[in-house]
N, C-alpha and C positions, 0 to 999 in steps of 0.2 A: 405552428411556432411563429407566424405572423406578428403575430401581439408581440410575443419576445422580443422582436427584433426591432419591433415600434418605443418595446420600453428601454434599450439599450441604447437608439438613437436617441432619446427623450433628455437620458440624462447625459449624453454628449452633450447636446446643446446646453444643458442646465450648466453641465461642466465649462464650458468653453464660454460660456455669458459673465460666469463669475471671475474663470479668469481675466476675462477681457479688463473685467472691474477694477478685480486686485491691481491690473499695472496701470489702469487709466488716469489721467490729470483732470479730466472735466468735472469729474464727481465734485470734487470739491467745490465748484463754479454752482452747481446743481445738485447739491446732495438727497433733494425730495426724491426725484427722477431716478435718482442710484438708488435708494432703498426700495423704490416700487421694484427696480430690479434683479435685488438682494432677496428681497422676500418672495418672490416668483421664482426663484431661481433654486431658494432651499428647499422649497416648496415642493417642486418640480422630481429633483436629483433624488429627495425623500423617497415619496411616491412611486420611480419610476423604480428604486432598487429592492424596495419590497415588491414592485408590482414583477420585477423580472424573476425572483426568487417562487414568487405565486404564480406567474404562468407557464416556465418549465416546469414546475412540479405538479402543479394541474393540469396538463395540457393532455391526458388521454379523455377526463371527463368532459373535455369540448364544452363546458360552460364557463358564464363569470366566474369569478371568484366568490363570493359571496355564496352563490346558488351553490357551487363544487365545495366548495367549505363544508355547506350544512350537508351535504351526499357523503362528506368524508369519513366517517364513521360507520358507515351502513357500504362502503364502496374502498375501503384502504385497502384491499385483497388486488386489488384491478392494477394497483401500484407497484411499480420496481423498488429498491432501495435507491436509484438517484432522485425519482421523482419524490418520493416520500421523505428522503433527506431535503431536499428543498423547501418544499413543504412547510418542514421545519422550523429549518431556517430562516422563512416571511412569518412565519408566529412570533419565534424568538425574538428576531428584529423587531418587526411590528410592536410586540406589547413590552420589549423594551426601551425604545422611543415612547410609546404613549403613557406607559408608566413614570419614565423619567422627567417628561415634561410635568406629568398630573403633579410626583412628588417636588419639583421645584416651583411650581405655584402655590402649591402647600406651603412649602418652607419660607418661600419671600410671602404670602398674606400673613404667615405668623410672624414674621421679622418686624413686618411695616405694623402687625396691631401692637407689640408690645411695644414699637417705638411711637404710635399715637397714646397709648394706656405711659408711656414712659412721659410726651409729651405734656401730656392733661395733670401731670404734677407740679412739673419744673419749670413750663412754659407760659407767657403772660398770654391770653390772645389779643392780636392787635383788629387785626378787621377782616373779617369771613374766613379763610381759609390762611390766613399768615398768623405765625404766631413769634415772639421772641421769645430768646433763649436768654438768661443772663449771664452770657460768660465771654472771657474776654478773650478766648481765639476767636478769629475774624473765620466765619462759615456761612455758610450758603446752600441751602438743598432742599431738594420736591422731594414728596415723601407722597408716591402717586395712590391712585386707586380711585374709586367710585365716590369717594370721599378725600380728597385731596389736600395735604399739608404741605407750606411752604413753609421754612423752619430758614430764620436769621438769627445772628447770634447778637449780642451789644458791641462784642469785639467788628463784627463786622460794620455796624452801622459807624460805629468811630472810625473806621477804616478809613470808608468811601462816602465820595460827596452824595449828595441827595441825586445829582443828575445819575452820576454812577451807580448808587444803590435801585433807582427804581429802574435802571436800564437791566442787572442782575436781577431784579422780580419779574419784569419782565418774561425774562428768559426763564426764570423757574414755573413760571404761568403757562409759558409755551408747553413744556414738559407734561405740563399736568392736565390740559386742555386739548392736548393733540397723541395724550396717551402713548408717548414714545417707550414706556417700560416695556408694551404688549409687541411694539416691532423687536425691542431688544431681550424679549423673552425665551423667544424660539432657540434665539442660536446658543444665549447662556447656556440654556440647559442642557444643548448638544454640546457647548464646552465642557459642563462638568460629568459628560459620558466619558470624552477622552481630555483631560486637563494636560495629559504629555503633549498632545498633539500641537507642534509649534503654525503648522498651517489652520488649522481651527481659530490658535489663540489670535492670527494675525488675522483672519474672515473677522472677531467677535471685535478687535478693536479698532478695525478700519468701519463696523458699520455702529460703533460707541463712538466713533469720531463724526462720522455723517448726520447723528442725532444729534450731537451737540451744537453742529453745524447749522440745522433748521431752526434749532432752538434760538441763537443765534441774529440768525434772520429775521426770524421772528422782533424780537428787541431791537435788535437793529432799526428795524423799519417804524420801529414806535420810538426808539429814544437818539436813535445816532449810535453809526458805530467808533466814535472816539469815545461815547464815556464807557461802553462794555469792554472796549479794549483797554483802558485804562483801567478797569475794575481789577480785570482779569491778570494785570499787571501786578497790583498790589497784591493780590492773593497771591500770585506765583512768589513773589519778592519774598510773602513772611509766612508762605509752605504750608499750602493748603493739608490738615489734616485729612485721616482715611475715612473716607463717606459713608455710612451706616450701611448694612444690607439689606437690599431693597429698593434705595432713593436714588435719586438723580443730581447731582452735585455741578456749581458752576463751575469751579475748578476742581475738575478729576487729576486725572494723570500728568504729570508735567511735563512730558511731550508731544500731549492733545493740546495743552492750553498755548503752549506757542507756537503750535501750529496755526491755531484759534486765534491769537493775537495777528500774525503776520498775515493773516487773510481778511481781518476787518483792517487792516493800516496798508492793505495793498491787495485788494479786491480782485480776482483775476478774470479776465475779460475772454476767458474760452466762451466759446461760441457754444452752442446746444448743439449735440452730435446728433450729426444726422442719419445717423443709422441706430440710435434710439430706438425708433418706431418701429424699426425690423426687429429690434432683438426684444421686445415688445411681443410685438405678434408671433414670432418665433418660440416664444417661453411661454404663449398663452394653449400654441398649437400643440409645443411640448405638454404642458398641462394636462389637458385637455388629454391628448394617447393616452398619458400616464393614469388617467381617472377612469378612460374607457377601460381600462384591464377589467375593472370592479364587475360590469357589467355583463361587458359583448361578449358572445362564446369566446373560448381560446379555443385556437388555430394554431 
């Protein structure tokens, strides 16, 4: 029961990285840095709770999981009812998470192909991957994939000045070049396992806040951040409509964007935390046990 007790520690640490997350102030200073640690971290907690459910329940066949797996059919006699409940319970889990994700990839490529097939009707193309829209709510959004669509509307370009608008392309280029939908995929689809769950909804929009943040940065560093702060202004003032499902939108939520204002108009000068590096290697160590289950006998 070694392993066990390697996967219990595994996701403490997972547990305790994220919370560190949820209260910290620096994320926002370095929001790249926090989702390296976001994604390692769900990553980890994943892993380590199926891997504990799989190696108390396997743990008389003294192999991986994988090798005990394929004996378990030819060897379930060998088992008690706790271990065999367990058992269970890492399939359930298990091909519940992997189902859930497959079906919300499913769902969002069909969302984004009927909104490019909706595109290729109503939209002018301007130059490679942008296209307008002609309508006069002011809108703005990536519309990601292997194939990437940046969607402006006429309302918007009347909005915002040319510095403003190409600082909002920009930021919609970042999205779609740094594929932020596939960091913010994983946890959606863990939101819509438990949509009650108020601590989930607050994980999904604290790292929908960190992408928008890179994004951000990003155009910042090509256009200045007074004209995206300004952009972001006027959207907020004449209320950013709800963003298609699937896409990545410059003005989302209206308590992301002035958070988002107030950080390009007063930049915050946290330091890079120095113990970063440890919760780093700490999550990679976690990792790492958590994957060993797969293989090494259990003990």
């Amino acid at each position: 029961m070694i392993l066990v007790g390697h996967q219990v520690a595994a996701a403490a640490v997972a547990v305790t990285v994220m919370v560190w997350l949820l209260r910290s102030r620096w994320t926002h200073a370095h929001p790249r840095p926090a989702l390296v640690l976001w994604q390692m971290g769900g990553l980890t907690l994943v892993l380590s709770t199926v891997g504990m459910l799989f190696g108390f329940g396997l743990a008389p066949f003294r192999r991986g999981v994988f090798p005990a797996l394929l004996d378990l059919p030819e060897r379930w006699t060998e088992l008690d009812v706790w271990h065999l409940g367990a058992v269970a319970a890492g399939l359930l889990l298990g091909a519940w998470l992997v189902v859930n994700q497959i079906l919300c990839f499913r769902d969002t490529a069909r969302a984004r192909a009927r909104h490019r097939l909706l595109l290729q009707l109503v939209a002018q193309p301007n130059s490679g991957a942008l296209v307008e829209v002609d309508h006069p709510v002011a809108v703005a959004y990536c519309v990601p994939g292997r194939h990437p669509r940046i969607v402006v509307s006429a309302g918007a370009r009347r909005l915002l000045s040319k510095a403003e608008l190409d600082a909002v392309l920009a930021h919609e280029r970042a999205h779609a070049r740094e594929r932020h939908d596939l960091v913010l995929a994983p946890f959606q689809a863990l939101r819509r396992l438990l949509p009650s769950s108020r601590l989930l909804t607050r994980v999904c929009s604290t790292i929908e806040l960190l992408v928008e943040m890179c994004a951000d940065d990003r155009a910042a560093r090509q256009h200045g951040r007074e004209p995206l702060a300004r952009a972001l202004e006027r959207f907020h003032a004449h209320g950013a409509p709800g963003t298609p499902i699937g896409a990545l939108a410059v003005a989302g939520a209206d308590a992301h964007v002035v958070a988002r204002i107030h950080r390009l108009r007063q930049p915050q000068r946290a330091a890079f935390p120095l113990v970063w590096p440890l919760a780093c290697a700490m999550l990679v160590v976690a990792l790492a046990t958590s994957a060993s289950i797969f293989a090494l006998p259990l003990q």
